[in-house]
C-alpha positions, 0 to 999 in steps of 0.5 A: 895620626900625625907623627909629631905631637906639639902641646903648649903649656903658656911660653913652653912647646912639648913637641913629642915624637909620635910613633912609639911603636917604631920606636920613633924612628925618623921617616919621610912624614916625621922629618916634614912635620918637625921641619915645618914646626921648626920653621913656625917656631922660628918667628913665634915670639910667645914661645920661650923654649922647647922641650923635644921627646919621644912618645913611649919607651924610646926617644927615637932609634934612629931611621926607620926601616921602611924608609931605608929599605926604599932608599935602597932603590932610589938613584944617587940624584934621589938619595941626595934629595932625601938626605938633603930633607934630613940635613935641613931638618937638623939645620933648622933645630940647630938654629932655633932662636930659643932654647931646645932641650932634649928629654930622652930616654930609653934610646937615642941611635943614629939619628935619634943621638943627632936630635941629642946633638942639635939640643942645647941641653940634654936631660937623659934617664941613666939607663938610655943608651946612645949610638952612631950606629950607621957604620954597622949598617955599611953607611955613614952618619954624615948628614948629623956629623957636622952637628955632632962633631961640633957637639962631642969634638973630632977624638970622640967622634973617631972613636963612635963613628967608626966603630958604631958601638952603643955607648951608655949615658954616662959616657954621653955626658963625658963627651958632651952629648948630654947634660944630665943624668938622672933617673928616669922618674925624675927626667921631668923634674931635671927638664923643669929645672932647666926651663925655669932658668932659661924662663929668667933670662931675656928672651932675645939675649938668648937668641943673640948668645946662640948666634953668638957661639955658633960665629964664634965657634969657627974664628980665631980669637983676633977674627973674633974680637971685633965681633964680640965688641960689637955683640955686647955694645948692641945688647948694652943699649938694646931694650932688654939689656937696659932693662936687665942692667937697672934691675940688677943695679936697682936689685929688682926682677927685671921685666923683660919688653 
C-alpha cells in the first residue's frame, strides 16, 4: 500500500498522509513519495492548490519510530544523508508554486508541526495538539527550523524548541503556525473556504506573491526596493495582470489566460 494517497478533484490535489496506524509518522518511504509529488506538481499547470492531511485520527506525529531506531546505528556520514532527504522534502513543499493548505487534526509533532510550517495556510481542529518535541528525545529539530523560525519567529521558537512542550491549537495560532481553528467537523468547511478564495486570484500572480515574500523576507527595505518595483512592473504587463486590471475596471470576473 503507498504511504501517500493523491486525489484530484478538477484544479484541487488532496494529498493524505497514508499510514494511520503509525499515526502518520514520517519514514524513508513517505518522505520519497511526497518528495517526488512535490516535484511532479511543480510543473503541473492544471493543478491550483493543494490540500495536505493525515489519514485517520492524526495528521502526523512526527518520525517514526522504526526509522529512528535505525538511525541509531548509521554513521554520521549516513545520518547526514538521511537528514539531508528530509531537508529536501521540506524545501520542495516550501517552494511550491501553488498554494499548500494544511487539514490537520488530532496532532501535529515534530516533524508533523514542520509540515504546519511550510503550508501557507493551516486549518487545524481545536483540540489538535502541536510539539517540537526532539528536545525530549535528547535531538534537535534542526532539518525544519529554518522553516519553522521563519513561520513563528526567533522568541517563540526559544521558548518550544528547548523545552519540547506540546502546545495547544490555539497557541499555534498566536504564534503564527496555524491560521484557524475551528472544530473538527467543520475542518472541511474552513479548508473549502480558503480554496475558493485562492481559486479567484491568477494562478501565476500567486506564484510570483510567494516568490515575492520569500526574497523579500531576508533584504533590508533599501535592498528590497529595486526588486519590488520590477515585480509588479512585470505583473502590470504580464497576460494575467492585464487581464485581472480590465476586469476590475470593466467591473467583470476576470478570465485568467
Amino acid at each position: 500500500m503507498s504511504t501517500l494517497d493523491v486525489r484530484r478533484a478538477g484544479p484541487i490535489a488532496h494529498v493524505t498522509l497514508n499510514r494511520p496506524d503509525v499515526r502518520n509518522a514520517l519514514n524513508d518511504e513517505l518522505i520519497s513519495e511526497l518528495t517526488a509529488w512535490a516535484s511532479s506538481v511543480s510543473d503541473a499547470r492544471d493543478v491550483r492548490v493543494a490540500v495536505l492531511g493525515g489519514a485517520g485520527k492524526t495528521f502526523s506525529a512526527g518520525a517514526d519510530v522504526t526509522w529512528m531506531s535505525k538511525a541509531i546505528a548509521y554513521s554520521k556520514e549516513e545520518n547526514l544523508r538521511d537528514a539531508e532527504r528530509l531537508s529536501a522534502l521540506f524545501a520542495a513543499l516550501d517552494r511550491l508554486p501553488i498554494p499548500l493548505i494544511g487539514r490537520i487534526q488530532g496532532a501535529a509533532l515534530g516533524g508533523g508541526s514542520g509540515l504546519a510550517a511550510v503550508c501557507d495556510v493551516v486549518v487545524t481542529d481545536d483540540q489538535a495538539v502541536f510539539g517540537f518535541t526532539e528536545v525530549k528525545l535528547g535531538i534537535i529539530p534542526a532539518v525544519i527550523s529554518p522553516f519553522v523560525v521563519a513561520k513563528i519567529g526567533r522568541s517563540a521558537a526559544r521558548e518550544l524548541f528547548l523545552t519540547g512542550a506540546r502546545f495547544s491549537a490555539a497557541r499555534a495560532r498566536e504564534i503564527g503556525l496555524v491560521h484557524a481553528v475551528v472544530p473538527l467537523e467543520k475542518l472541511d468547511e474552513a479548508v473549502d473556504g480558503y480554496i475558493k478564495e485562492f481559486l479567484t486570484a491568477g494562478q501565476q500572480a500567486i506564484a510570483s506573491a510567494k516568490s515575492l515574500i520569500a526574497e523579500v523576507a531576508t533584504r533590508t527595505i533599501d535592498e528590497a526596493r529595486p526588486l519590488t518595483a520590477r515585480a509588479i512592473a512585470e505583473r502590470r504587463v504580464s497576460p494575467e495582470g492585464q487581464e485581472g486590471l480590465r476586469a476590475f475596471l470593466e467591473k467583470r470576473k476576470p478570465q485568467w489566460p
